[in-house]
C-alpha positions in Angstrom: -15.6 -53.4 -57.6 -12.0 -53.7 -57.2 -10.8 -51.6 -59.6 -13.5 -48.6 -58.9 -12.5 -48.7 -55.4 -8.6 -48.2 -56.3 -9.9 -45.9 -59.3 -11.7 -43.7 -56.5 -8.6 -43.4 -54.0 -6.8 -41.9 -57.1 -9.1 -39.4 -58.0 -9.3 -38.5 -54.4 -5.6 -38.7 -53.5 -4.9 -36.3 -57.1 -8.1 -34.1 -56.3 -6.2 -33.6 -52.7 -3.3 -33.0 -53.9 -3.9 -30.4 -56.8 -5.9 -28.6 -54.0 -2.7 -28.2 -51.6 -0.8 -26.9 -54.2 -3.1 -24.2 -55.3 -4.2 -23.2 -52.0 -1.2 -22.7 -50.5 0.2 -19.9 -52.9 0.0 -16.9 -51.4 1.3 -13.2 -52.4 3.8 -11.2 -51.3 2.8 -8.6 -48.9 4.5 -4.8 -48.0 3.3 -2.9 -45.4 4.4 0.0 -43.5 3.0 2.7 -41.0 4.5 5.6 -38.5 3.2 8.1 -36.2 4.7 11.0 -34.4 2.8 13.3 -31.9 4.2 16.3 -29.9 2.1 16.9 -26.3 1.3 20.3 -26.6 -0.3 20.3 -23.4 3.4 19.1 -21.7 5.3 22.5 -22.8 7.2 23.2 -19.7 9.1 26.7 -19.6 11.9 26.7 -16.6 13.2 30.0 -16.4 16.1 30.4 -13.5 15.0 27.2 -12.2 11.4 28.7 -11.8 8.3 26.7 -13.6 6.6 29.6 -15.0 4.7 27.5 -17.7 1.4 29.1 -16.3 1.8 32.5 -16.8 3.4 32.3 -20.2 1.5 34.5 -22.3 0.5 33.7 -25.9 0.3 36.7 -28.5 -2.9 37.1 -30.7 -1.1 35.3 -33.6 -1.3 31.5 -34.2 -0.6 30.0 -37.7 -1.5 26.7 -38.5 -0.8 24.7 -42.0 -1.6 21.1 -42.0 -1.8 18.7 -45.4 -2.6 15.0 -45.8 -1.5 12.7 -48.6 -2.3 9.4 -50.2 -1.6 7.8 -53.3 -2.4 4.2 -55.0 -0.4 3.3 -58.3 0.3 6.9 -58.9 -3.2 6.6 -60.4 -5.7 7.0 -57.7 -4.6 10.0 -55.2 -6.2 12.2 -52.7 -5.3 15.5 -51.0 -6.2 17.6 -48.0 -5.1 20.5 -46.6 -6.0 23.8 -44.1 -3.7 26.5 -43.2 -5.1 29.1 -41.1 -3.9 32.2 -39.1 -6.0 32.6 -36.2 -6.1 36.1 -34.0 -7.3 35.5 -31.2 -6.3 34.8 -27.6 -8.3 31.4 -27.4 -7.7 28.0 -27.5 -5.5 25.8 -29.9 -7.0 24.8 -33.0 -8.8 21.8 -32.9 -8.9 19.8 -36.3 -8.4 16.6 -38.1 -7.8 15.7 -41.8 -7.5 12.8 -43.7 -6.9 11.5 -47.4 -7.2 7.8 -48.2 -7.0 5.7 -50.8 -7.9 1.6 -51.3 -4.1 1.3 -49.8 -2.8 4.4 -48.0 -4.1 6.7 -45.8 -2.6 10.2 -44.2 -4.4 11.9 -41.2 -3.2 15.0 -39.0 -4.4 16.2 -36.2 -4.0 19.1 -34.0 -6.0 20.3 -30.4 -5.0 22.2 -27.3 -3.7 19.1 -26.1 -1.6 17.2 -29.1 -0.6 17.6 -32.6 -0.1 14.3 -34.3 0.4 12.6 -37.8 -0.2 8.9 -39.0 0.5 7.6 -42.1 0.3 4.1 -44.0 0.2 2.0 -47.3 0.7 -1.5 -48.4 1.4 -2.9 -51.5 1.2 -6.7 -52.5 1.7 -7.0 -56.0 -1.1 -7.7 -57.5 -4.1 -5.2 -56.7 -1.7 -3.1 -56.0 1.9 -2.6 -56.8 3.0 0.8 -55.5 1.1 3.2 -52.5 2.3 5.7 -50.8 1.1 8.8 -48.0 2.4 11.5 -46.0 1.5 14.4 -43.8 2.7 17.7 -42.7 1.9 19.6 -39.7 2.7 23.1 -38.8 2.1 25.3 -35.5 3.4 28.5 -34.6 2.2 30.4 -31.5 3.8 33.7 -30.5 5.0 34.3 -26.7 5.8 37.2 -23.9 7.6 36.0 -20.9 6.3 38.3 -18.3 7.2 36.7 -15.3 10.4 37.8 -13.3 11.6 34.9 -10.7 13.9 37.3 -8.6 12.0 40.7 -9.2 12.3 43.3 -11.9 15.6 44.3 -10.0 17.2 41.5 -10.5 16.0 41.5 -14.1 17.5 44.8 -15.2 20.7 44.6 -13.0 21.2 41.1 -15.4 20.8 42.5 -18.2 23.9 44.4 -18.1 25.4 41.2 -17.5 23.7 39.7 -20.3 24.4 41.6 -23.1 20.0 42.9 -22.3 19.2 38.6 -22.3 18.2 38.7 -18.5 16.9 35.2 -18.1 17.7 31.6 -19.1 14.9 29.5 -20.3 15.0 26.1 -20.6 11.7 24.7 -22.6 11.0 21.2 -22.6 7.6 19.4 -25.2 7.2 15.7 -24.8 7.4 13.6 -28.0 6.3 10.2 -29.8 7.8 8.5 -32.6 6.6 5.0 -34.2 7.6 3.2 -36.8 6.6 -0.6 -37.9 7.3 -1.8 -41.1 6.7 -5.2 -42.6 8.6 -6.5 -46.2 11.6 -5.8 -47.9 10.4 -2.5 -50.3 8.9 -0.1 -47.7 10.5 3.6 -47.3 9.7 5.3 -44.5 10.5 9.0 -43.1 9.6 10.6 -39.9 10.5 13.9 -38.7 9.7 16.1 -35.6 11.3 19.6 -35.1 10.9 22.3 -32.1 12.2 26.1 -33.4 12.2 28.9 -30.8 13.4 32.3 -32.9 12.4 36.1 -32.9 11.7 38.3 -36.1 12.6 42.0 -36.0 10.4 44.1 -38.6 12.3 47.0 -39.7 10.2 49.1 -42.6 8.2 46.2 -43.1 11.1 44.0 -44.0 11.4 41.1 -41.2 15.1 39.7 -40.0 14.8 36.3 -37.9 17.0 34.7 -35.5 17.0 31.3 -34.2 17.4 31.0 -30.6 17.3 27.2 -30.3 16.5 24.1 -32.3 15.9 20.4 -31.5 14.3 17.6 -33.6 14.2 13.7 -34.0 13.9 11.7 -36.6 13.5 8.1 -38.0 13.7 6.4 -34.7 11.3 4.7 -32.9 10.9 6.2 -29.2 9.8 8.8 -26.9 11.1 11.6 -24.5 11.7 14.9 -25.1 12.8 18.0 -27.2 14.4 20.6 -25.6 15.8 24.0 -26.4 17.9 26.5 -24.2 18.2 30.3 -24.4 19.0 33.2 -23.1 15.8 36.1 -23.6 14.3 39.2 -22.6 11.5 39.9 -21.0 8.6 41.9 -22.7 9.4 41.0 -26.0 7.7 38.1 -28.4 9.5 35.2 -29.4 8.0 32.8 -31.7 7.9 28.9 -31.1 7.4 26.6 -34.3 6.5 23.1 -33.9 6.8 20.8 -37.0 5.9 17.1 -38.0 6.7 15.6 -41.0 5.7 11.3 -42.0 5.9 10.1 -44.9 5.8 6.4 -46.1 6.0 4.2 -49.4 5.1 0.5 -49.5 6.1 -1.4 -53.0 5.6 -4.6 -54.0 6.6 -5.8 -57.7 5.4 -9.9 -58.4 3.6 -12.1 -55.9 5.7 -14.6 -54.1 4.3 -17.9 -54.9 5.0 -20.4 -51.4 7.3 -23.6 -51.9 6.0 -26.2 -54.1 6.3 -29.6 -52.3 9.2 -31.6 -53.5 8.4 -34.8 -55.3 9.0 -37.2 -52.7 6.7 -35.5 -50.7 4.1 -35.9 -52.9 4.6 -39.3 -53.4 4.8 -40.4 -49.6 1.4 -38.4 -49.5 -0.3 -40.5 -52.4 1.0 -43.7 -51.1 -0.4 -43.1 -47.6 -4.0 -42.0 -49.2 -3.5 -45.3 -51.4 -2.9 -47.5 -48.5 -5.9 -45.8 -46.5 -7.9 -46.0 -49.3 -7.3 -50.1 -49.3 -7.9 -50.3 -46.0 -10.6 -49.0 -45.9 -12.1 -51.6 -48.5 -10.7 -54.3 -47.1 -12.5 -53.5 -43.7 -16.2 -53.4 -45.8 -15.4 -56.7 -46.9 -14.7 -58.2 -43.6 
């Protein structure tokens, strides 16, 4: 009896132990994921010190090219993509794609409101070692500034001042930028840009000038993208909004966790031994 009971605290005591080892190995894990929006529905146009975001006037012309990306192992991919020119005075475009794969995913969305683009992937070395997904968002809308703050007198006496640029606008879109990424192999790239410019068609061949320019990128925060400009009245001007994520999450071997150090182990088996005695001395008594 005595030497099955002592026999039977080993077993247990190695059984526990083999189990501690092998369930405590875990992998190593990559992740990363970034969004950006623009608030299409903030656009403020200040023009003298005048809010005249109201009665700003969008041309028939709005041009839309959005694409979604996602890749697994450079194996398993998948793709989606619109681009549309829409001529009409309605609303924004309203639409959402998305490619996906077991690992990464890329999505873009645009509506009156908001244009936005999310991206992720995560790697962790064993189902998968490399994933990666981006997305691209354009908008362009044409626009007339109709609306003269001190009269059309003032207007034309300033543009003899102004070279014919009679007004100063100051536009202003709210913007979002997030990035969170866990592990030491992720790459990450996040871009948002604002372009206000004019093209001048001249026997069909077109000459643009940029009137302005802002943009963030790769930093985690909100606020706003501004650009300043002197214009004209009666005459379009084209405003280009552009978002650009991209992210890659690698992963190469699994990360194994510590393996107890011997004297560990042994402290452990001694205590199980010692419980295990006890416990047979107390059915005796």
């Amino acid at each position: 009896m005595k030497r099955n009971a002592l026999k039977q605290s080993l077993v247990t005591t190695l059984s526990f132990l083999t189990l501690l080892i092998f369930s405590s190995t875990t992998f190593a894990l990559s992740t990363v994921t970034t969004s950006s929006s623009l608030n299409w529905q903030g656009l403020s146009f200040i023009v003298d010190g005048y809010d005249v975001s109201t009665s700003i006037e969008w041309a028939e012309h709005e041009y839309s090219n959005l694409g979604a990306y996602a890749n697994d192992d450079a194996a398993v991919s998948d793709f989606n993509s619109d681009g549309a020119r829409v001529i009409d005075h309605g609303p924004w475009r309203t639409l959402d794609l998305s490619a996906a794969t077991d690992n990464a995913t890329g999505n873009v969305s645009t509506t009156a409101s908001y244009l936005s683009t999310q991206v992720s992937a995560s790697a962790d070395g064993v189902a998968t070692i490399d994933a990666a997904a981006n997305a691209d968002l354009h908008r362009t809308g044409d626009f007339m500034l109709f609306y003269a703050p001190g009269g059309e007198e003032e207007y034309y006496a300033d543009e003899e001042n102004y070279g014919g640029y009679g007004y100063h606008l100051n536009l202003t879109i709210p913007y979002t930028m997030l990035i969170d990424s866990f592990g030491d192999n992720n790459w990450s790239f996040s871009l948002i840009e604002l372009t206000l410019s004019k093209t001048t068609y001249v026997d069909s061949v077109g000459t643009t000038v940029e009137y302005g320019y802002d943009s963030i990128s790769n930093l985690s925060s909100s606020g706003l993208l501004s650009i300043s400009a002197d214009l004209k009245l009666d005459e379009f001007y084209s405003l280009n909004a552009h978002i650009y994520s991209a992210v890659e999450a690698t992963e190469n071997t699994p990360a194994p966790a510590p393996v107890p150090e011997p004297s560990t182990i042994l402290l452990l088996g001694s205590g199980l031994l010692g419980f295990g005695w006890y416990r047979r001395k107390q059915k005796k008594a």
